[in-house]
RODO-2510 file (C-alpha; in nm, 4 decimals, decimal comma):
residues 359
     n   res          X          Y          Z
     1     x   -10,2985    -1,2998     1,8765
     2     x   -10,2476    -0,9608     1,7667
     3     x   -10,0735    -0,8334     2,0711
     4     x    -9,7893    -1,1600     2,0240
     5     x    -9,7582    -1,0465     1,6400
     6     x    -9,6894    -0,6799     1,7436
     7     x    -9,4745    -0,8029     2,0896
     8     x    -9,2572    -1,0467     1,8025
     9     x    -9,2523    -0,7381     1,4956
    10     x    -9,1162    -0,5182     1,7960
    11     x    -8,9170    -0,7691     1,9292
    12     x    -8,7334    -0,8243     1,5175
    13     x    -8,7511    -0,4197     1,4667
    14     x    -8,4969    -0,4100     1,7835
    15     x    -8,2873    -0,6635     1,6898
    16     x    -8,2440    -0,4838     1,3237
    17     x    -8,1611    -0,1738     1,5409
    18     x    -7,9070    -0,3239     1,7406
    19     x    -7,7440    -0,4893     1,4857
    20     x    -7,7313    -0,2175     1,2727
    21     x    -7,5901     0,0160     1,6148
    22     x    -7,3105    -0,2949     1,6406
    23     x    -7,2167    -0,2908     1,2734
    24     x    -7,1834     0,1432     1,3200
    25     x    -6,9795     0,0773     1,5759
    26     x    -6,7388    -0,1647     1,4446
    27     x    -6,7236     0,0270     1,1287
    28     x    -6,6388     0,3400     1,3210
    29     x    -6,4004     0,1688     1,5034
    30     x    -6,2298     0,0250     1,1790
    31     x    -6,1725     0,3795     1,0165
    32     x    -6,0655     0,5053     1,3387
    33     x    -5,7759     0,2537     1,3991
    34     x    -5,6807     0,3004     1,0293
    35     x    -5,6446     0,7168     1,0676
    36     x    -5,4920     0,6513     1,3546
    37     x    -5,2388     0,4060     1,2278
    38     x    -5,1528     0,6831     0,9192
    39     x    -5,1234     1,0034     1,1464
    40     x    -4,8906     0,8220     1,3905
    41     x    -4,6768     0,6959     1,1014
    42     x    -4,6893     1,0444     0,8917
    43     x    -4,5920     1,2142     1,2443
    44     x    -4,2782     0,9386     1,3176
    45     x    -4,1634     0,9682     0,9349
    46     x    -4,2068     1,3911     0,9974
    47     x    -3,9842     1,3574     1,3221
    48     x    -3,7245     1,1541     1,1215
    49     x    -3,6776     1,3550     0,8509
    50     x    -3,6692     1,6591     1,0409
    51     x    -3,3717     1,5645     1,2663
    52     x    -3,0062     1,6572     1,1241
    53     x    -2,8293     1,3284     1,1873
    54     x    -2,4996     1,4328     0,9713
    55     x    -2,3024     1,7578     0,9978
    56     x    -2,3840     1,9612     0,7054
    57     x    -2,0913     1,9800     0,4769
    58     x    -1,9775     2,3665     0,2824
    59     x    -1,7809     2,3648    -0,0057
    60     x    -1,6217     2,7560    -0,0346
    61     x    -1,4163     2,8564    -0,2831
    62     x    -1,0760     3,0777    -0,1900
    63     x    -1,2197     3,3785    -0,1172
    64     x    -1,5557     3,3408    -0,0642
    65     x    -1,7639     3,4479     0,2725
    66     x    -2,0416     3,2655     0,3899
    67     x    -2,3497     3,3936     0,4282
    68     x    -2,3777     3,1884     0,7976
    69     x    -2,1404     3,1512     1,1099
    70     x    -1,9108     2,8706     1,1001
    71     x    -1,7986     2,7520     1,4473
    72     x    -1,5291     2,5215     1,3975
    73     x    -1,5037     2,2164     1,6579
    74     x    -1,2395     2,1973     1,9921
    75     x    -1,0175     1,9844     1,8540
    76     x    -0,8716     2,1424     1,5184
    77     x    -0,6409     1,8834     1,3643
    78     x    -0,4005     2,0142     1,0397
    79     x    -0,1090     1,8355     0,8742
    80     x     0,2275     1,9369     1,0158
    81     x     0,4310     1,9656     0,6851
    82     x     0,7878     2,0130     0,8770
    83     x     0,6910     1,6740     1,0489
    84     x     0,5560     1,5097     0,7279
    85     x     0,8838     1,6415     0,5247
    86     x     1,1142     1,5084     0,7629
    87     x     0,9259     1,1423     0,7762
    88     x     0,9304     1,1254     0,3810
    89     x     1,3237     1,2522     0,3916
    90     x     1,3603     0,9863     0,6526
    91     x     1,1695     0,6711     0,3999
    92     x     1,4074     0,7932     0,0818
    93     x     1,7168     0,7521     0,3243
    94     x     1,5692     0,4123     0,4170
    95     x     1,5711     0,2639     0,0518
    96     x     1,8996     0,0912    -0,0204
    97     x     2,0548     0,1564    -0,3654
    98     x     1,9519    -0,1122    -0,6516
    99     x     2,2096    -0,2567    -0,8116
   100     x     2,2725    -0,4641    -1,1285
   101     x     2,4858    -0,7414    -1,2173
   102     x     2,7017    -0,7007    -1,5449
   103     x     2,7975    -0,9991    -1,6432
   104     x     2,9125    -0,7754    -2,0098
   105     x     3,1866    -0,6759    -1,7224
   106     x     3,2896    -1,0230    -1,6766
   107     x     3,2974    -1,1630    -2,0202
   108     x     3,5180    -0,8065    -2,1095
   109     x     3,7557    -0,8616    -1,8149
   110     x     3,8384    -1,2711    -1,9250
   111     x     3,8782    -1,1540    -2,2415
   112     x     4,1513    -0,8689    -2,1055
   113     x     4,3226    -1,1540    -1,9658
   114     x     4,3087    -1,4384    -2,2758
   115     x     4,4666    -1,1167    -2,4800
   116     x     4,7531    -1,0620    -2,2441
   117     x     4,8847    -1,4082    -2,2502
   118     x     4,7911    -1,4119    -2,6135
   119     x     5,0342    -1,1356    -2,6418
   120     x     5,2980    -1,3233    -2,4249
   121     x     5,2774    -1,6182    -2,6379
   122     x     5,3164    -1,3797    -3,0044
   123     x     5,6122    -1,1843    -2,8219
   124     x     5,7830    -1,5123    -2,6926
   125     x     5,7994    -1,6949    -3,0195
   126     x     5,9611    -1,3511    -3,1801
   127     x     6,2156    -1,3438    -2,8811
   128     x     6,2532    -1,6929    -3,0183
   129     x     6,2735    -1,6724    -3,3745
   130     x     6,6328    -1,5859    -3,3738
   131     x     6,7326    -1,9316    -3,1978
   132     x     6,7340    -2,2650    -3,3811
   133     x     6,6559    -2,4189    -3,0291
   134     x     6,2887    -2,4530    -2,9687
   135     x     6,2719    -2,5158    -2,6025
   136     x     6,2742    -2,2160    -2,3567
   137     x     6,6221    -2,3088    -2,2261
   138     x     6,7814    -2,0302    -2,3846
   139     x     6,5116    -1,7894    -2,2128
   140     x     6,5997    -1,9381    -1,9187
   141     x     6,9683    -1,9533    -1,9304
   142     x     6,9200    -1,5561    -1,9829
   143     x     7,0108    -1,5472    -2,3434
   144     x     6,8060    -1,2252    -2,3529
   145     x     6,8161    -0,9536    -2,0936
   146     x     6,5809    -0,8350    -1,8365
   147     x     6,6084    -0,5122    -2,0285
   148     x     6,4876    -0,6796    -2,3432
   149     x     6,1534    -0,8641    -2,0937
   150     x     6,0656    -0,5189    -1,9911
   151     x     6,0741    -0,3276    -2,3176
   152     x     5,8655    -0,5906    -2,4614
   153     x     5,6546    -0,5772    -2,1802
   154     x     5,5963    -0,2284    -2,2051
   155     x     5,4666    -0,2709    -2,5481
   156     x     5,2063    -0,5516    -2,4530
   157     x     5,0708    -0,2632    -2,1730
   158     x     5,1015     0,0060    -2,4413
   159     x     4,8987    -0,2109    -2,6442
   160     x     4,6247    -0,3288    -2,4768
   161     x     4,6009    -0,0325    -2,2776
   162     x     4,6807    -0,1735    -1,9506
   163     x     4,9206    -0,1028    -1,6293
   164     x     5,0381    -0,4470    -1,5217
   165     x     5,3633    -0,4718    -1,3146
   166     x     5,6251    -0,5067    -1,6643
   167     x     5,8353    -0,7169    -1,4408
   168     x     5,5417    -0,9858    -1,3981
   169     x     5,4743    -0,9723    -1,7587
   170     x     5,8995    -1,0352    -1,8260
   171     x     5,8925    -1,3094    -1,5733
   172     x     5,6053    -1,4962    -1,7925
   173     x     5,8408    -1,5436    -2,0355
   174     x     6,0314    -1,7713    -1,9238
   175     x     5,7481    -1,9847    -1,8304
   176     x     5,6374    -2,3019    -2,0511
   177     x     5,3110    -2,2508    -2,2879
   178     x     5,1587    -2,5369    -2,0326
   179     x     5,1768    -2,3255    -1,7258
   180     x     5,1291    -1,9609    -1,8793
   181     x     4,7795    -2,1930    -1,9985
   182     x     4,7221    -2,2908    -1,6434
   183     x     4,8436    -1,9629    -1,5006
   184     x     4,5195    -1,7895    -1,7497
   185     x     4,2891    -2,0256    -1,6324
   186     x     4,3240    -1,9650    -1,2858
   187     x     4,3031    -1,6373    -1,3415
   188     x     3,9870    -1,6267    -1,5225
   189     x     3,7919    -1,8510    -1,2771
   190     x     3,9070    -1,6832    -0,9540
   191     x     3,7857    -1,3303    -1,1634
   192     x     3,4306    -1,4487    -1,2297
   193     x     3,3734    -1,6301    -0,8898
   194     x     3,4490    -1,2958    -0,7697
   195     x     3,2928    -1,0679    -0,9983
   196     x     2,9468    -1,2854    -1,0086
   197     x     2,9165    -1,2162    -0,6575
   198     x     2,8719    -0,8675    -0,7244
   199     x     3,1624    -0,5877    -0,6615
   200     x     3,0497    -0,2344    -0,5855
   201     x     3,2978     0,0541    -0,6842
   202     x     3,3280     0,0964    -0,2984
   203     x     3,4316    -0,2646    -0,2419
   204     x     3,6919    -0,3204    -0,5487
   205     x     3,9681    -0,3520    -0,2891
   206     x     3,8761    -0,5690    -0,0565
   207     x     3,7135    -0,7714    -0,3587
   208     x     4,1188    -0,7659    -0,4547
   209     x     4,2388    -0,8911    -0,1270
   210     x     3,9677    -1,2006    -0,2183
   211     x     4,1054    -1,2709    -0,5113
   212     x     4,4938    -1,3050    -0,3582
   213     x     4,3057    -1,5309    -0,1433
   214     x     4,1169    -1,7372    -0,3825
   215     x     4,4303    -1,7820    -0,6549
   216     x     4,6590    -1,8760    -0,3895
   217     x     4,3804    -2,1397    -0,2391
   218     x     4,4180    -2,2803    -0,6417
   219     x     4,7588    -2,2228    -0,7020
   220     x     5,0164    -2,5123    -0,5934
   221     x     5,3188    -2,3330    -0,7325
   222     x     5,4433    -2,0035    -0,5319
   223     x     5,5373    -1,8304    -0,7920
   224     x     5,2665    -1,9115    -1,0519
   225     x     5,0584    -1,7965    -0,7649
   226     x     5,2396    -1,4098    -0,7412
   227     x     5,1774    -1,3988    -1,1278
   228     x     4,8668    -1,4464    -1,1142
   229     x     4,7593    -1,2890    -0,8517
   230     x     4,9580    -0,9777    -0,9876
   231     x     4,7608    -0,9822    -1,3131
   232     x     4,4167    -1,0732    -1,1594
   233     x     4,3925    -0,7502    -0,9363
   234     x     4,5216    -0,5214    -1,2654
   235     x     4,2364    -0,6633    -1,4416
   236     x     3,9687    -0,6712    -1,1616
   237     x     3,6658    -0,4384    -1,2312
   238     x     3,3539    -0,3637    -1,0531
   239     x     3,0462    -0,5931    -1,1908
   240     x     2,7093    -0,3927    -0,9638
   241     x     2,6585    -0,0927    -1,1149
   242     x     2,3846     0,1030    -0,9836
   243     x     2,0215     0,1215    -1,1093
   244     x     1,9237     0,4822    -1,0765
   245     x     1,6138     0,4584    -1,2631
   246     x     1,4739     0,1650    -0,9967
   247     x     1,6146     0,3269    -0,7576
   248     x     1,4179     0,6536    -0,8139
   249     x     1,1021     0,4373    -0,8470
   250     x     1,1741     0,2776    -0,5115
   251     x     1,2160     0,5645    -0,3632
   252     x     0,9273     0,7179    -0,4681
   253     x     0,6793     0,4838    -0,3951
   254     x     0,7913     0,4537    -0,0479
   255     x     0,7862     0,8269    -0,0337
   256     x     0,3943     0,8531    -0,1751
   257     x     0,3049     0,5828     0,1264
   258     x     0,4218     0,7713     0,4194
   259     x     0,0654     0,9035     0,5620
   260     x     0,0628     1,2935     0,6386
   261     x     0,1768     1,3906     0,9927
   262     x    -0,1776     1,5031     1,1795
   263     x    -0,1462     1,7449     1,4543
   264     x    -0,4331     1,8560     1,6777
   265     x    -0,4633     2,2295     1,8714
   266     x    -0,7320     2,3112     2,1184
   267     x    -0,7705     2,0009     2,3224
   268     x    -1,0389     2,0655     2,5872
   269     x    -1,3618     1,8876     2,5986
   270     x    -1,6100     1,8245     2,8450
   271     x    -1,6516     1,5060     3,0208
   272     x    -2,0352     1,3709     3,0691
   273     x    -2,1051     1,3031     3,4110
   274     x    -2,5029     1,2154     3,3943
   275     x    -2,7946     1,4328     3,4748
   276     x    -2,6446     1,6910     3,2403
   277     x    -2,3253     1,7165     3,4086
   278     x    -2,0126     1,7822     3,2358
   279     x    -1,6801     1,8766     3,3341
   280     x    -1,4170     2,0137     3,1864
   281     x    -1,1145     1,7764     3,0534
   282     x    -0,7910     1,7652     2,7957
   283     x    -0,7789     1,5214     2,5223
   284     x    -0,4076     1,3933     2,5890
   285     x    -0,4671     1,1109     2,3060
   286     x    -0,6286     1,0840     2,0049
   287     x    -0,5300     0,7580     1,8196
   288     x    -0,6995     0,5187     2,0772
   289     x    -1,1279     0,5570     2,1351
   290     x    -1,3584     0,3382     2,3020
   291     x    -1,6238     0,2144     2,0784
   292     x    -1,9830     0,0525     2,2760
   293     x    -2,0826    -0,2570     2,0784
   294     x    -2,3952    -0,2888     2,2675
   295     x    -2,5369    -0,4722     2,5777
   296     x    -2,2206    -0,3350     2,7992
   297     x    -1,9386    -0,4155     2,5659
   298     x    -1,6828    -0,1624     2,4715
   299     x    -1,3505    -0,2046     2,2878
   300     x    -1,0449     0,0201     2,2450
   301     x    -0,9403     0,0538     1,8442
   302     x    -0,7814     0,2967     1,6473
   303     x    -0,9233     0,6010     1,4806
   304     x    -0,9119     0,4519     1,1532
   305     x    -1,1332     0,1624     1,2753
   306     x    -1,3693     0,3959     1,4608
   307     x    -1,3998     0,6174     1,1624
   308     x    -1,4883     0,2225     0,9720
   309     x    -1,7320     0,2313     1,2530
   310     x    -1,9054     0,5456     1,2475
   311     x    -1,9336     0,5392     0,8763
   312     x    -2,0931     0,1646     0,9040
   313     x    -2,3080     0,2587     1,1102
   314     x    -2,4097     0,5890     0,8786
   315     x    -2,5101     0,3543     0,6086
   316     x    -2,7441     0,1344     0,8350
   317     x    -2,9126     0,4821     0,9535
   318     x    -2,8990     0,5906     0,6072
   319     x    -3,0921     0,2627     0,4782
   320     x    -3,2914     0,2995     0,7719
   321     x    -3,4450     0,6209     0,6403
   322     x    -3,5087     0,4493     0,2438
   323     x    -3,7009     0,1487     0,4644
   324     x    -3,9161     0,4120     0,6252
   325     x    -3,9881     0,6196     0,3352
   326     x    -4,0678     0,3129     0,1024
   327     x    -4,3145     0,2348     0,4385
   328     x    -4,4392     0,5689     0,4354
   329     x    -4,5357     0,5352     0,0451
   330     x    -4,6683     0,1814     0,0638
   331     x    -4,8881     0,3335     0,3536
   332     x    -5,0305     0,6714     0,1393
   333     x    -5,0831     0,4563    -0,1250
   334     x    -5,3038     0,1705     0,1016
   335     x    -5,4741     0,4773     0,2702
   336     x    -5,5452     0,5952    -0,1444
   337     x    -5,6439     0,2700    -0,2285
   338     x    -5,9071     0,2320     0,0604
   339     x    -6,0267     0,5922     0,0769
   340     x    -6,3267     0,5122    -0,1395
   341     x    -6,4280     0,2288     0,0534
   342     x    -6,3831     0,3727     0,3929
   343     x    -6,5837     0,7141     0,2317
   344     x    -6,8325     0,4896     0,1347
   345     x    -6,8917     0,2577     0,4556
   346     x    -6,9058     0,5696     0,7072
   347     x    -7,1621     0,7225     0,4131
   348     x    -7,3886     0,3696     0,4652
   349     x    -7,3412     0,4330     0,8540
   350     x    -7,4431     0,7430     0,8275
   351     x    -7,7945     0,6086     0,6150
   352     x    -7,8439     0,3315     0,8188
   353     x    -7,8628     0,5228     1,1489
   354     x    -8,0859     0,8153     1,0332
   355     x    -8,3374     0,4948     0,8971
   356     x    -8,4635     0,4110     1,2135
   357     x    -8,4781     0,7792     1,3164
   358     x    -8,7258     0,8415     1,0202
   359     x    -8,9041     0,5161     1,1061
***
């Protein structure tokens, strides 16, 4: 009886050690995977950090030396200024001249003309006066000279300041108030269909040749027609005159969006051929690259869109980095956070194996 209570206290004492030997084990084997896991981050994050994914950028002042060797790259592009002057000279050329429409212009111009046959009209009832017949017979039947028509004519472009043909102006009176009326009218509304489309200094005679046109379209009476017509291109003025100030503007704005002409010297670059192979090539083009997308693809863009490119893909490494550094804290402070417990297990370990050791 006492040898099966000794053979089942032995038997329990072994089990306790065996146990105890598992629990070491796992324990160890705990705090080992967790160091582990830390110094293989720490070392990734290290490695990271310590590689120089962007070209350094120096700021120098005029003047100053650096204290380091700068090797500037192959291809050394610079803004050709003869190139870029003569593509802004060439934009200012392009911009055509703004004009306005002054309709002041054609408002002063009808008025011009109601004034001359105003004047006709004041003149012809003073040729009159002297008459006690009140028709124009007697104007007709050459009661007056053509001497007296012209001198009187002279006056009315003395007076209003003008240089009308005096023989046109004699002629008109011997015409009836009812047709000098119609003669006025037709005037005026060949003038502004004209002059609302817009005459240019440079244009004024053709814009003439128009009008001879237009009155004699209007006109159903030859000779109303040559009186007209007569007066009308006197009278015609321009109605576009130009807007410098918009203009300018214009021209300035296209001039600030012509892009600087870029020029590139040095050329020669060598070509990977694998294995660490290169050979020795000339860079004939620069405004077409080959991006890889990934998985085989590669597309031909511009080298505004591959600079997009490169600098899209320097934010994702750049966010990349803030991921793994928030990682890296959230790990040093987990590894903070279970330092006393893992200190403590290995301490209990410890204990628990020099027990039986004693016993």
């Amino acid at each position: 009886m006492k040898i099966y209570e000794k053979l089942k206290k032995q038997k329990s004492k072994d089990k306790v050690i065996e146990k105890n030997n598992h629990k070491k084990k796992w324990i160890h084997k705990l705090s080992f995977q967790k160091i582990a896991i830390f110094f293989l981050t720490l070392i990734t994050i290290t490695l990271l950090l310590s590689i120089n994914f962007f070209t350094d950028k120096i700021f120098l002042k005029e003047g100053q030396i650096y204290s380091k060797d700068i090797l500037s790259p192959r291809i050394i592009e610079f803004t050709d200024e003869e190139a870029t002057k003569i593509a802004k000279e060439a934009a200012a050329k392009s911009v055509k001249e703004i004009y306005d429409l002054n309709l002041v212009s054609i408002e002063n111009v009808e008025k011009k003309v109601d004034d001359i046959f105003l004047k006709i009209k004041e003149h012809k009832q003073i040729l009159l006066e002297p008459s006690d017949v009140l028709s124009v017979d007697n104007v007709n039947n050459k009661t007056l000279s053509d001497i007296d028509f012209k001198e009187v004519a002279k006056v009315i472009n003395e007076s209003l300041r003008l240089n009308i043909n005096e023989k046109i102006i004699a002629n008109c009176f011997r015409l009836d108030d009812l047709t000098l009326e119609k003669i006025n009218r037709d005037i005026k509304n060949s003038i502004r269909k004209i002059m609302e489309q817009g005459i240019k200094e440079s244009d004024l005679e053709n814009a003439k040749k128009q009008l001879l046109r237009e009155v004699s379209d209007i006109s159903i009476d030859h000779y109303d027609a040559l009186i007209a017509s007569e007066i009308g291109t006197a009278l015609l003025r321009p109605s576009l005159f130009l807007n410098i100030q918009e203009t300018e503007r214009k021209r300035q704005e296209v001039i600030s969006s012509v892009e600087e002409v870029k020029k590139s010297k040095g050329q020669e670059i060598f070509l990977p051929l694998g294995s660490n192979v290169h050979v020795p090539g000339t860079l004939k083009k620069i405004n077409k690259m080959i991006v890889e997308l990934g998985a085989n693809i590669a597309i031909e863009t511009t080298s505004e869109k591959t600079k997009d490119i490169l600098e899209g893909r320097k934010k994702e490494l750049e966010n990349g980095l803030k991921v793994v550094e928030n990682e890296m804290m959230v790990l040093n402070n987990e590894l903070m956070r279970l330092r006393p417990e893992i200190q403590t297990l290995l301490e209990k370990a410890r204990s628990q194996t020099t027990e039986p050791e004693a016993g």
